[in-house]
TORKOL-4160 file (C-alpha; in steps of 0.2 Angstrom, whole numbers, padded with zeros to 4 digits, m for minus):
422
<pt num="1" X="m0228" Y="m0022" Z="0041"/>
<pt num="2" X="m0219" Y="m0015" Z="0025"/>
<pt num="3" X="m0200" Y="m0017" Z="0025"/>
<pt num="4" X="m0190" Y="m0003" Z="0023"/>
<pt num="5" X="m0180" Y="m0003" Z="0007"/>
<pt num="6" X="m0161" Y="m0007" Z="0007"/>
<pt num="7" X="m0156" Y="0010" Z="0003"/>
<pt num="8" X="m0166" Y="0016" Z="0016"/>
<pt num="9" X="m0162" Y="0003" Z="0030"/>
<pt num="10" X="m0142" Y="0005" Z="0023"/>
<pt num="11" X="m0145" Y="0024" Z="0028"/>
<pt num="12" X="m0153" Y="0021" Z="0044"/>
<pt num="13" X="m0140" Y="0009" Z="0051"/>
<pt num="14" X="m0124" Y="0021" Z="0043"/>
<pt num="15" X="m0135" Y="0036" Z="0056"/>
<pt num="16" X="m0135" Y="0021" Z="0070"/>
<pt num="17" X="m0115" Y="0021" Z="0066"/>
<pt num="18" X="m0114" Y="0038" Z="0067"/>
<pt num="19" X="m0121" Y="0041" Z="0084"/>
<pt num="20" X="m0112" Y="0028" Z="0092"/>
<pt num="21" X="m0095" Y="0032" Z="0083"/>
<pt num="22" X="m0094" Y="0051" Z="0080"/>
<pt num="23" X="m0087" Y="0058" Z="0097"/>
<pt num="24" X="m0072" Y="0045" Z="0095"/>
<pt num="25" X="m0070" Y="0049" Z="0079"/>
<pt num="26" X="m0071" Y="0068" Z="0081"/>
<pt num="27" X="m0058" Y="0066" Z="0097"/>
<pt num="28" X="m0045" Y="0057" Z="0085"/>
<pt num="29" X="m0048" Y="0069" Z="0071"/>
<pt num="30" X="m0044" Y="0081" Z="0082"/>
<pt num="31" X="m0028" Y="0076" Z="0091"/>
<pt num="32" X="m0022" Y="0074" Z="0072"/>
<pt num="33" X="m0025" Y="0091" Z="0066"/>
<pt num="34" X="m0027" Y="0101" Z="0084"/>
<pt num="35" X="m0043" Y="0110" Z="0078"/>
<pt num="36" X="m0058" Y="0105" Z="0084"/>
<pt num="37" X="m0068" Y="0112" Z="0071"/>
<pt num="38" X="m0057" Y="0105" Z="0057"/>
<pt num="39" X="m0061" Y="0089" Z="0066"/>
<pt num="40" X="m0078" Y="0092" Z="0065"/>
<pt num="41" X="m0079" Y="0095" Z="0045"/>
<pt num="42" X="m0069" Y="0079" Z="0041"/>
<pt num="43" X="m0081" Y="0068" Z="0051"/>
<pt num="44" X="m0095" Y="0075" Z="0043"/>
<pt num="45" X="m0087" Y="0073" Z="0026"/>
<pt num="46" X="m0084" Y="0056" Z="0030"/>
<pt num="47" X="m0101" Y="0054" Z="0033"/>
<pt num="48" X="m0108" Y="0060" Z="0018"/>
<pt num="49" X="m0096" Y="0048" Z="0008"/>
<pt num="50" X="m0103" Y="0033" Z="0019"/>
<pt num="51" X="m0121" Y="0038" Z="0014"/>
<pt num="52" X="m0115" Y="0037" Z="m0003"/>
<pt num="53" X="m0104" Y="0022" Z="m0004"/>
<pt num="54" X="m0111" Y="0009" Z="0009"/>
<pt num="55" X="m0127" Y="0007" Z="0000"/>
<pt num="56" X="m0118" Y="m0001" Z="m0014"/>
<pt num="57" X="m0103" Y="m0008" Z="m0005"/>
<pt num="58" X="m0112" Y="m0014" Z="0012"/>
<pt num="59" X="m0108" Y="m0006" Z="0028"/>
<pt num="60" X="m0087" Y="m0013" Z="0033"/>
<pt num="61" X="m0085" Y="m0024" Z="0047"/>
<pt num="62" X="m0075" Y="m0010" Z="0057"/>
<pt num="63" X="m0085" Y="0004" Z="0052"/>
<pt num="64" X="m0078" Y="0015" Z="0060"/>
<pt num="65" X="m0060" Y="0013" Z="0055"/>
<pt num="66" X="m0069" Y="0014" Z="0039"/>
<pt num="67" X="m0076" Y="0032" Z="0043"/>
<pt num="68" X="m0059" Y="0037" Z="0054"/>
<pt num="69" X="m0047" Y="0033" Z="0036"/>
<pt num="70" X="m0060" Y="0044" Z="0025"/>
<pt num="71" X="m0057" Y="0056" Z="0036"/>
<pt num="72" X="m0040" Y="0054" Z="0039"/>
<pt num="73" X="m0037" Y="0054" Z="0020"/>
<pt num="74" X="m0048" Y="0071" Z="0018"/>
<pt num="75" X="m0036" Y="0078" Z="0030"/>
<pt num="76" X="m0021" Y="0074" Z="0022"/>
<pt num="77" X="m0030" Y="0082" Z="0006"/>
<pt num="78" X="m0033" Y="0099" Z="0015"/>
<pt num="79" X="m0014" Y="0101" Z="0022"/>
<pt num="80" X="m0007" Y="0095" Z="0006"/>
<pt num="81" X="m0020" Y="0112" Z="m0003"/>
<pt num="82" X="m0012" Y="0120" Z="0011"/>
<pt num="83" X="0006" Y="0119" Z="0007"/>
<pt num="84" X="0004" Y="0121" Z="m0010"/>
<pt num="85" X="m0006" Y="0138" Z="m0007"/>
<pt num="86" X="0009" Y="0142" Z="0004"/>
<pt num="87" X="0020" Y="0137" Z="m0008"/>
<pt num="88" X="0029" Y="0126" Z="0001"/>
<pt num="89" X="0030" Y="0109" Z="m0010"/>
<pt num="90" X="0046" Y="0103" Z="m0004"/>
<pt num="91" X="0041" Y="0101" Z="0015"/>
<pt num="92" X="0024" Y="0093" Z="0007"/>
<pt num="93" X="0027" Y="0074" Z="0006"/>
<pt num="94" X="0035" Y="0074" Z="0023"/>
<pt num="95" X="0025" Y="0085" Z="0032"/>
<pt num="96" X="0010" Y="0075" Z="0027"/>
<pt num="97" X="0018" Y="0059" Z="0030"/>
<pt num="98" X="0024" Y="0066" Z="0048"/>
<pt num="99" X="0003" Y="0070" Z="0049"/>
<pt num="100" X="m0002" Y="0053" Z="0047"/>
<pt num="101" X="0010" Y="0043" Z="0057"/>
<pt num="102" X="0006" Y="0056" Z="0071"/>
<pt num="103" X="m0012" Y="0051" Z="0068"/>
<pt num="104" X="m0017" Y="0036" Z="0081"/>
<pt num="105" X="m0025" Y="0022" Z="0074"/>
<pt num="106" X="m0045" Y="0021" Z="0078"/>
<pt num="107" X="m0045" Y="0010" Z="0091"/>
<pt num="108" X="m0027" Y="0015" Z="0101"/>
<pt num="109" X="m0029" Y="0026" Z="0117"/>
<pt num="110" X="m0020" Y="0043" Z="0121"/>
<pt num="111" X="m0004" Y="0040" Z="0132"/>
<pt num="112" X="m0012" Y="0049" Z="0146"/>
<pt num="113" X="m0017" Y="0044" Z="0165"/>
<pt num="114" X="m0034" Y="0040" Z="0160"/>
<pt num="115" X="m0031" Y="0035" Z="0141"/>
<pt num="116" X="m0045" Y="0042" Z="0134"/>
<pt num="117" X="m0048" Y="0052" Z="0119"/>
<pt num="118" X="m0066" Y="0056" Z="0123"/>
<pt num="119" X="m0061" Y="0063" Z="0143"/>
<pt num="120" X="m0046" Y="0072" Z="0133"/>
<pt num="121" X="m0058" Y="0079" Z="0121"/>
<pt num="122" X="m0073" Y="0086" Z="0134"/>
<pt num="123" X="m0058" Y="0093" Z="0144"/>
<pt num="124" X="m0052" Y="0102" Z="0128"/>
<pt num="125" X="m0070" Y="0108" Z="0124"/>
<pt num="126" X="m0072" Y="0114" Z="0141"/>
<pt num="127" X="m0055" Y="0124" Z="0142"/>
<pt num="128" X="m0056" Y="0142" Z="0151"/>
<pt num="129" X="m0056" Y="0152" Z="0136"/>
<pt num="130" X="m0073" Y="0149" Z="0131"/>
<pt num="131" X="m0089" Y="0153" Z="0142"/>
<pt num="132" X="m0098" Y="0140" Z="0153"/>
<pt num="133" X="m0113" Y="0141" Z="0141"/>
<pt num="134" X="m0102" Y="0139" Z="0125"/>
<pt num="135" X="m0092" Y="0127" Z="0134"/>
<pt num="136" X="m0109" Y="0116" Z="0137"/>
<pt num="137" X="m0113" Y="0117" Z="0121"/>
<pt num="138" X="m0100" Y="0111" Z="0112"/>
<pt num="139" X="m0094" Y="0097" Z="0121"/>
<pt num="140" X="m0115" Y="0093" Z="0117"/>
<pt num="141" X="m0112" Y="0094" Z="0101"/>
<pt num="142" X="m0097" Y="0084" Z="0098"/>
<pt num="143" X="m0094" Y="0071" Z="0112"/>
<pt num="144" X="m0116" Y="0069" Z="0114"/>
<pt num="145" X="m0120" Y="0069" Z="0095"/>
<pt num="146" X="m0132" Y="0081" Z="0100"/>
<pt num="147" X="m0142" Y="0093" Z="0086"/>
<pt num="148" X="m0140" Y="0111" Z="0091"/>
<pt num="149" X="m0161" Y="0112" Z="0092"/>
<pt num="150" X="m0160" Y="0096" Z="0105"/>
<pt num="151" X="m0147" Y="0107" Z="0117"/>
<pt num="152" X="m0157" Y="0123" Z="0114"/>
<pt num="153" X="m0170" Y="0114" Z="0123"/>
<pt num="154" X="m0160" Y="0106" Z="0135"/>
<pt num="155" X="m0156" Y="0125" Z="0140"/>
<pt num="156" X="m0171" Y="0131" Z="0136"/>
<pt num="157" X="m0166" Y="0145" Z="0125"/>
<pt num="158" X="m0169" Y="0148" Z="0105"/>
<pt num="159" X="m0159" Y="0135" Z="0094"/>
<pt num="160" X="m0149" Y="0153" Z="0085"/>
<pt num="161" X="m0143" Y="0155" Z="0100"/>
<pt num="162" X="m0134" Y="0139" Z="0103"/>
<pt num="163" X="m0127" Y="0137" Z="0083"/>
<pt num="164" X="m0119" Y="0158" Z="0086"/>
<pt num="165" X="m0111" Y="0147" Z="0103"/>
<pt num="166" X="m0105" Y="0133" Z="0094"/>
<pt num="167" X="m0097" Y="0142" Z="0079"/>
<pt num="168" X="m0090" Y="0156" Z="0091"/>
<pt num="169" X="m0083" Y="0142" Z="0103"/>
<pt num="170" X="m0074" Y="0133" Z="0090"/>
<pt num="171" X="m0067" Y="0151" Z="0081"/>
<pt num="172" X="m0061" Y="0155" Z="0100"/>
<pt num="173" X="m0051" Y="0136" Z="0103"/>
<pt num="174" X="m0043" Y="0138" Z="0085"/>
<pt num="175" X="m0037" Y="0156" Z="0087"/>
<pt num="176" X="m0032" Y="0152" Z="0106"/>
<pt num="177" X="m0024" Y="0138" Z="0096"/>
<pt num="178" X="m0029" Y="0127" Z="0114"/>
<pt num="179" X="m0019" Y="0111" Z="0112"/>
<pt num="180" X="m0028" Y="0093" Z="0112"/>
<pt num="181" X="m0023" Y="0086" Z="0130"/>
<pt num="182" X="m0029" Y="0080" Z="0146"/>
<pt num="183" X="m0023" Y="0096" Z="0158"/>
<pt num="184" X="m0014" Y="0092" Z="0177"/>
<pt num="185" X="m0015" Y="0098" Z="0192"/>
<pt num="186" X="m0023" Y="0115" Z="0198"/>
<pt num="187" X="m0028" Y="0116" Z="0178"/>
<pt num="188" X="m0039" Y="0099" Z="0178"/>
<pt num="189" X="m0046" Y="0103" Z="0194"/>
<pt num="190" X="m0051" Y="0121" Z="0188"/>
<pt num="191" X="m0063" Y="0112" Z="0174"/>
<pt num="192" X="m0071" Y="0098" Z="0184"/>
<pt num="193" X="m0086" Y="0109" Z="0186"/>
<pt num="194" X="m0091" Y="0110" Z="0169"/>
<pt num="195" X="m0085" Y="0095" Z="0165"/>
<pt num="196" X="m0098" Y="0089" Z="0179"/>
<pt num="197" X="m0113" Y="0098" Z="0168"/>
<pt num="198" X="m0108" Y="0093" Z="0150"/>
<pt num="199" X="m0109" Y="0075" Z="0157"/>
<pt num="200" X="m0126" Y="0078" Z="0166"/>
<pt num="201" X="m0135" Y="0086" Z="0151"/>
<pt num="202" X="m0128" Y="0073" Z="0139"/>
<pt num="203" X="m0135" Y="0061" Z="0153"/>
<pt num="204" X="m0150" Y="0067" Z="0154"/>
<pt num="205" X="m0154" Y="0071" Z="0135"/>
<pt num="206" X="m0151" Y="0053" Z="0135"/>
<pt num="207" X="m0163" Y="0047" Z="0148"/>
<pt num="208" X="m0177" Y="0057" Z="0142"/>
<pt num="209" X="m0175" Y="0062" Z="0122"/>
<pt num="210" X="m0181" Y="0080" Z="0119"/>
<pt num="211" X="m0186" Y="0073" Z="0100"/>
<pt num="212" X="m0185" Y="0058" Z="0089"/>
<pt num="213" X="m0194" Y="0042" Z="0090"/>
<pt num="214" X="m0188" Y="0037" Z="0107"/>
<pt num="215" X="m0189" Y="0042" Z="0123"/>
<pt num="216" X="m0172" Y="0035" Z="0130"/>
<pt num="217" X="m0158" Y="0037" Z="0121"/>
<pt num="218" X="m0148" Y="0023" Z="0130"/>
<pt num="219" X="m0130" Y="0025" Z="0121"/>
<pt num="220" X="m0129" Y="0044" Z="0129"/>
<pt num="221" X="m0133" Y="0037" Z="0146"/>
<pt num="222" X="m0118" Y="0024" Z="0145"/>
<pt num="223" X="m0107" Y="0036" Z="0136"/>
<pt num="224" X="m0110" Y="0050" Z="0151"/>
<pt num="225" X="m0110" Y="0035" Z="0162"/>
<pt num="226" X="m0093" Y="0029" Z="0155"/>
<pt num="227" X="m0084" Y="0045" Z="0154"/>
<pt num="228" X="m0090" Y="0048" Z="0174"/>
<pt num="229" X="m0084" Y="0033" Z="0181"/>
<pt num="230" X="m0065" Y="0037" Z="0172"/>
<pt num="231" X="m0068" Y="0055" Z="0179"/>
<pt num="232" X="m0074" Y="0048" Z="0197"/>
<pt num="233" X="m0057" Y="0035" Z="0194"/>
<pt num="234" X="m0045" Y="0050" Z="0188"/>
<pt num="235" X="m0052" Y="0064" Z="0203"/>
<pt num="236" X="m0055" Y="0052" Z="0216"/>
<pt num="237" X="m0057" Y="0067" Z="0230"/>
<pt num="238" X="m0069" Y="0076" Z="0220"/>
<pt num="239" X="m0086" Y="0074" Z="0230"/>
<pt num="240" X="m0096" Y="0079" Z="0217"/>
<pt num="241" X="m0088" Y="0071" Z="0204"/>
<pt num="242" X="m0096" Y="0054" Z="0213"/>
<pt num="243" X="m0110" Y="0062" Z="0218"/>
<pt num="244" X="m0115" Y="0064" Z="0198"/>
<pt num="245" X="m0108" Y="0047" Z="0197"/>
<pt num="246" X="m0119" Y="0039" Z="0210"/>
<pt num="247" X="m0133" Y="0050" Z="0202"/>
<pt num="248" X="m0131" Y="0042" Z="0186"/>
<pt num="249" X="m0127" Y="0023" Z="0191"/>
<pt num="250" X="m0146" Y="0023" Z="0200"/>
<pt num="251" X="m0155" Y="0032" Z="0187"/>
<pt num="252" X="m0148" Y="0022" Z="0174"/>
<pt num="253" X="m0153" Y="0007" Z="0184"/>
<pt num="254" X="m0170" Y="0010" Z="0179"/>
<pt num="255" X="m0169" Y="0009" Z="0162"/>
<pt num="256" X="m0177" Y="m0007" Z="0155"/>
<pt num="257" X="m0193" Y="m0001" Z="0167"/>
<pt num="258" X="m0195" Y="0014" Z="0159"/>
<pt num="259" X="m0202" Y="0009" Z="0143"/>
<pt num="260" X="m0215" Y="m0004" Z="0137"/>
<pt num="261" X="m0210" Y="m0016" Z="0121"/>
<pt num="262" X="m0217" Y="m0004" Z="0108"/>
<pt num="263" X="m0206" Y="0011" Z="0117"/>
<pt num="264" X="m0223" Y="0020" Z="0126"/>
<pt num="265" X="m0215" Y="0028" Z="0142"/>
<pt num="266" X="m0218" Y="0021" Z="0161"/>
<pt num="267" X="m0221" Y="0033" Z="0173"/>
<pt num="268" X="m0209" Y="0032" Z="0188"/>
<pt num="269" X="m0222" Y="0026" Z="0200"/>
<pt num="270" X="m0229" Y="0015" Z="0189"/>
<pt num="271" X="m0213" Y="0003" Z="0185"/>
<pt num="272" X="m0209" Y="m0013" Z="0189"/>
<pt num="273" X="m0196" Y="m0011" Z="0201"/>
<pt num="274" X="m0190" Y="m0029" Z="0199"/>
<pt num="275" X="m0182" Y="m0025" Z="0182"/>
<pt num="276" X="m0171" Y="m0010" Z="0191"/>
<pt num="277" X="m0154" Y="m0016" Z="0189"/>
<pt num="278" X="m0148" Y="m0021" Z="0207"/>
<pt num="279" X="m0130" Y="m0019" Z="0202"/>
<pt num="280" X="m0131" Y="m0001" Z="0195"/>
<pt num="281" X="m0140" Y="0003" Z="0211"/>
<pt num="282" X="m0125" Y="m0002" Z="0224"/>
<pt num="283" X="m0114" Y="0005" Z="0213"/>
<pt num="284" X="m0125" Y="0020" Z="0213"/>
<pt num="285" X="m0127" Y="0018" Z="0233"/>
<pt num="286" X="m0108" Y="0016" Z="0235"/>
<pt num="287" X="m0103" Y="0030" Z="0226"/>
<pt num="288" X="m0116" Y="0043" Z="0236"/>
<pt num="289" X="m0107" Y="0034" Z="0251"/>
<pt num="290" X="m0090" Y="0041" Z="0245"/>
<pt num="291" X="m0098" Y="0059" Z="0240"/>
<pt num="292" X="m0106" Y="0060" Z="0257"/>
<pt num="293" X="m0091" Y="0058" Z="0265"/>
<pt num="294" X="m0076" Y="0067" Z="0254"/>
<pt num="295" X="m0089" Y="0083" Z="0256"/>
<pt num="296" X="m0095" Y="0094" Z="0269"/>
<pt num="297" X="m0112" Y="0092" Z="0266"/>
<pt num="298" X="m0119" Y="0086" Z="0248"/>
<pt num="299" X="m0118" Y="0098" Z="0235"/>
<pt num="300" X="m0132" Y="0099" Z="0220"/>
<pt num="301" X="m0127" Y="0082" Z="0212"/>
<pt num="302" X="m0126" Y="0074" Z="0228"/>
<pt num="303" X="m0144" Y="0079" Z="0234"/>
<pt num="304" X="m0149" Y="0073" Z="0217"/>
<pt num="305" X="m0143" Y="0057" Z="0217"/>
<pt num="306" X="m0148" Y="0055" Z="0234"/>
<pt num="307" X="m0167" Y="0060" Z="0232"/>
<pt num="308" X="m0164" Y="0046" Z="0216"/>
<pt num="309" X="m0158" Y="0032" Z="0233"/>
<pt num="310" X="m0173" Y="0036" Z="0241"/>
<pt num="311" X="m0183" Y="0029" Z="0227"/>
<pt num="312" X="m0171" Y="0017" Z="0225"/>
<pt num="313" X="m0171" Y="0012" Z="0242"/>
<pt num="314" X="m0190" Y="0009" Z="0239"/>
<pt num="315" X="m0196" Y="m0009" Z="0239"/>
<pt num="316" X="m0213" Y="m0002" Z="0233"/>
<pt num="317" X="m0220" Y="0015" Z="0225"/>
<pt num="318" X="m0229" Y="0018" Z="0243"/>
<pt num="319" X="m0216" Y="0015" Z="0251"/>
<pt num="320" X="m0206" Y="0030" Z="0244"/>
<pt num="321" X="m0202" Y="0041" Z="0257"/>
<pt num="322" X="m0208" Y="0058" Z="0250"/>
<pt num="323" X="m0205" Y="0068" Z="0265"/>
<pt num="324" X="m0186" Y="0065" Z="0265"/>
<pt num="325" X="m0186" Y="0068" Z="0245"/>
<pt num="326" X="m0195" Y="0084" Z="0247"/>
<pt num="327" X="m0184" Y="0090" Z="0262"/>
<pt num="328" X="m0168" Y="0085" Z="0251"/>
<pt num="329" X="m0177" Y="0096" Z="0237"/>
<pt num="330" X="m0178" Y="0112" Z="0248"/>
<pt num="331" X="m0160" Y="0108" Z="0251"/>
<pt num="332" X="m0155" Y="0109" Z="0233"/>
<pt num="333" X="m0167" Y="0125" Z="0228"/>
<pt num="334" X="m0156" Y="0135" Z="0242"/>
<pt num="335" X="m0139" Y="0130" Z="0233"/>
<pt num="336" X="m0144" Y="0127" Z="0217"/>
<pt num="337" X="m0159" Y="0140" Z="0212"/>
<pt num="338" X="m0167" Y="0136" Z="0194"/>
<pt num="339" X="m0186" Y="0136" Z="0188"/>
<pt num="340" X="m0182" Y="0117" Z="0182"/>
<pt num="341" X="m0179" Y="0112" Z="0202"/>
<pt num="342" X="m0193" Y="0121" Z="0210"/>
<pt num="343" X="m0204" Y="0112" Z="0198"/>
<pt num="344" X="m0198" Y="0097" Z="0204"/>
<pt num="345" X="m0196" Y="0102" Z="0220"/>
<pt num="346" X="m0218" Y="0105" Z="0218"/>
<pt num="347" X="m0219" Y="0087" Z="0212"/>
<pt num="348" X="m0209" Y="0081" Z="0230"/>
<pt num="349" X="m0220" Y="0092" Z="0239"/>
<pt num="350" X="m0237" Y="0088" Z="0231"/>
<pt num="351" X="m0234" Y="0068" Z="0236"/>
<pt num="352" X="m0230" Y="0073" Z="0253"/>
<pt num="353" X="m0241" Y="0085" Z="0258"/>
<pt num="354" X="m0255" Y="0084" Z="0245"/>
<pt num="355" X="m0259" Y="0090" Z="0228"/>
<pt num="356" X="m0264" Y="0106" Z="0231"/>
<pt num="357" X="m0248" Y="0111" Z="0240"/>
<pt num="358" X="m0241" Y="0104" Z="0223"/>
<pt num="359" X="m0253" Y="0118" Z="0215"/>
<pt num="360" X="m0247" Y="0132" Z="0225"/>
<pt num="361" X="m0227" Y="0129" Z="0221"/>
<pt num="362" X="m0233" Y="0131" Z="0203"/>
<pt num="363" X="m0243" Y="0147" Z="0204"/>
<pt num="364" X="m0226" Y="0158" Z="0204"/>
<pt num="365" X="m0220" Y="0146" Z="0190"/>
<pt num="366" X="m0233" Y="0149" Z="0178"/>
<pt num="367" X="m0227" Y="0167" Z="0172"/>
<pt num="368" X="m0207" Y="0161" Z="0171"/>
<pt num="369" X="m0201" Y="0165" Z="0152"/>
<pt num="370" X="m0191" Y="0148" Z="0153"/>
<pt num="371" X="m0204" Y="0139" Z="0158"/>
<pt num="372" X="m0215" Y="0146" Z="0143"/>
<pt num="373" X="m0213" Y="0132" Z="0131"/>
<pt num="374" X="m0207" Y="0118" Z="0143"/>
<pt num="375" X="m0219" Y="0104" Z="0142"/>
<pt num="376" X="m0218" Y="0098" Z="0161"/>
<pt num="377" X="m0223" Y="0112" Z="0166"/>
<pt num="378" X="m0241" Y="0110" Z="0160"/>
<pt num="379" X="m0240" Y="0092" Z="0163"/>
<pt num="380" X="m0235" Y="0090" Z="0180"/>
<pt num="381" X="m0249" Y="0104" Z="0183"/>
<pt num="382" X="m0262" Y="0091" Z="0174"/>
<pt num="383" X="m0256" Y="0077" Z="0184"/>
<pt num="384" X="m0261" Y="0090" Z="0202"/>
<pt num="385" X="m0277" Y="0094" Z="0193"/>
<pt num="386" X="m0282" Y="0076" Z="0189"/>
<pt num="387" X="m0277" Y="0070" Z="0206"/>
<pt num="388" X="m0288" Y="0084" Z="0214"/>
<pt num="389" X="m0303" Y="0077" Z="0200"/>
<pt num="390" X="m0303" Y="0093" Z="0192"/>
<pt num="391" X="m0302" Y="0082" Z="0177"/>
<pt num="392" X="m0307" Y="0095" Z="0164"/>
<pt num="393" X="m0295" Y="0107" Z="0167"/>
<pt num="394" X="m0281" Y="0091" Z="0168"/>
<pt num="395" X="m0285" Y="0086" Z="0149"/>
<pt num="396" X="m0284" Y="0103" Z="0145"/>
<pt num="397" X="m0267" Y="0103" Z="0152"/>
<pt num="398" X="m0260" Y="0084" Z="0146"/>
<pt num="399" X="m0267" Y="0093" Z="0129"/>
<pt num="400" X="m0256" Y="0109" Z="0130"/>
<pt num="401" X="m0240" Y="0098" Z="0133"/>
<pt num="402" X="m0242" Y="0085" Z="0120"/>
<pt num="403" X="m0243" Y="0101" Z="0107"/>
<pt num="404" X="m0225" Y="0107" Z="0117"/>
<pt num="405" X="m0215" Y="0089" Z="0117"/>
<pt num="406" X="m0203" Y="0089" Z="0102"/>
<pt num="407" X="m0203" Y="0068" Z="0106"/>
<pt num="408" X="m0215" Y="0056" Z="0097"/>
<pt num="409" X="m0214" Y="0043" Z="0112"/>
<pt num="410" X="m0220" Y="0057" Z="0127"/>
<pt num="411" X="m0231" Y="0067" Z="0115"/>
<pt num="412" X="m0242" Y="0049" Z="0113"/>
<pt num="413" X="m0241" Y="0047" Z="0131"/>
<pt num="414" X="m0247" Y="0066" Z="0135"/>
<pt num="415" X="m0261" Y="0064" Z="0121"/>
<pt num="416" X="m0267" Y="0046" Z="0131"/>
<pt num="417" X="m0267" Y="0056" Z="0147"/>
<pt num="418" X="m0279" Y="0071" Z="0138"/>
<pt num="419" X="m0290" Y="0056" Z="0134"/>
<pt num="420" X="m0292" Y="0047" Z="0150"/>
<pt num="421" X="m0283" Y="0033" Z="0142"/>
<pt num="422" X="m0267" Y="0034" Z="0154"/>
């Protein structure tokens, strides 16, 4: 196999930095200049300098110190054009100096309960002013890393639709001049909710990429994961906050059965169930434990993570009990209505009570406008027509997803399953 050349591999590890430092370095940005969207800019201006200087120079041992002081000294820069637009040269050396020293240092934490500029930063992004749909999207954007076409699709709604939320979100924060912080009280408690669904749709865009090369992107499932458990830690009478917790913790468990060496994905019934990570999963059981009972009654990540216990109570894949997961499913289409849970819920049903019940959930499903484009859809309906030997019309099917998926990984997987190979 070729190797890459240096300036490409230099370029591919400076993105591998990127994605693992770029919400950390957009959070201190942003508690330096208190505009998220001027924190956004800098970032990506430091960027661009490190994909032109690193492949000369080699990548720093702290890169991203490295990428935090570019951006630092670009800000410096702009409030210093700033004054001197204003006229204002006098007050310019302090206030810049003042700027910097106000700055943290990469690696120091806020002076907050949690001490976290990454919970300060969601929490800021996911402030009243803005709506839930804009709120979503830019925490996405800037604590997940993720492209405004990857959450279009974990929303499934046109990718211009996302970039007018983003820009419109960050205008509304720097004209409502919202301050960088952790809120308290009443306030903190008023945005657990969204702060609930930023973290499962960074979760899940990490357990099952909607594009690249890969179909786990590992280091958004440890950041959700991570960010959760302060959460979980900072609103410990929150039963939903452990209940996405707990959701989490056993999915994540699965991780290194999910994928073969070359990255082809495992299907669920199909893993080795001795490389699920015991540890997640008590943690993952313990926290359902302490949801189930702070609540009255589980709410929709409860019954989510505890349809994910039943599987992971499961010794074996035929030991699965798919009568309690489908009933848990019926429970969470009466409080939580969405085309995305009732085409699970037809998965639940169709291995408790037979493929063709699985058929009949779907009829209503086919004619959904979401659903239009979504890949599963046709997939799962494959999987119901290739169990009922009505292989034909599954190839069929596995073909129309593969031409759907956005993700190299699932599109070969889908292809396999058109082939009979899988």
């Amino acid at each position: 196999m070729d190797q890459p050349s240096p300036q490409l591999a230099t370029q591919r590890a400076v993105e591998a930095v990127w994605r693992i430092e770029a919400a950390r370095l957009i959070a201190g940005l942003t508690r330096m200049t208190r505009d998220v969207g001027l924190a956004e800019e800098l970032a990506s201006d430091a960027l661009v300098v490190a994909l032109q200087q690193w492949p000369q120079s080699g990548i720093p041992n702290n890169p991203g110190a490295w990428l935090m002081q570019t951006a630092k000294r670009r800000a410096i820069d702009q409030f210093r054009r700033r004054k001197m637009i204003a006229g204002k040269m006098p007050e310019l050396t302090h206030e810049a100096e003042l700027r910097e020293q106000e700055a943290p240092d990469y690696d120091d934490r806020l002076d907050d309960d949690v001490k976290d500029k990454l919970l300060s930063l969601i929490f800021t992004a996911c402030h009243p002013v803005l709506s839930p749909d804009a709120r979503a999207a830019l925490t996405l954007r800037l604590v997940g890393g993720l492209t405004t076409a990857e959450i279009a699709r974990a929303y499934l709604v046109p990718e211009p639709t996302i970039q007018q939320r983003i820009v419109r979100a960050k205008k509304t924060l720097a004209d409502a001049k919202v301050p960088f912080e952790l809120p308290r009280g009443d306030e903190r408690t008023a945005r657990i909710g969204s702060v609930l669904e930023v973290l499962y749709l960074i979760f899940n865009e990490g357990y099952a990429a909607t594009a690249g090369e890969d179909w786990m992107r590992t280091e958004l499932c440890d950041e959700a994961l991570r960010v959760g458990r302060i959460l979980a830690r900072l609103a410990p009478e929150e039963p939903e906050v452990h209940g996405l917790v707990a959701l989490m913790e056993i999915q994540a468990s699965r991780a290194a059965a999910r994928v073969t060496r070359d990255g082809t994905p495992i299907l669920l019934l199909d893993q080795d169930r001795g490389k699920w990570n015991q540890i997640l999963i008590r943690r993952g059981l313990a926290a359902l434990e302490t949801a189930e009972h702070l609540g009255n009654g589980l709410g929709s990540y409860g019954l989510q993570a505890a349809i994910a216990a039943c599987h992971a109570r499961a010794r074996r894949a035929d030991e699965t009990d798919w009568r309690r997961i489908a009933a848990l499913y019926d429970d969470l289409a009466d409080i939580l209505p969405s085309p995305i849970v009732e085409l699970n819920r037809a998965v639940a049903h169709a291995m408790a009570f037979g493929p063709e019940t699985g058929l009949r959930l779907l009829e209503p499903l086919l004619d959904v406008p979401q659903l239009k484009n979504y890949h599963l859809l046709p997939s799962v309906r494959g999987d119901f027509l290739h169990k009922l030997g009505r292989h034909d019309e599954a190839r069929a099917e596995f073909a129309r997803a593969a031409t759907m998926t956005q993700n190299q990984r699932e599109r070969e997987f889908l292809l396999k399953r058109a082939e009979g190979q899988a």
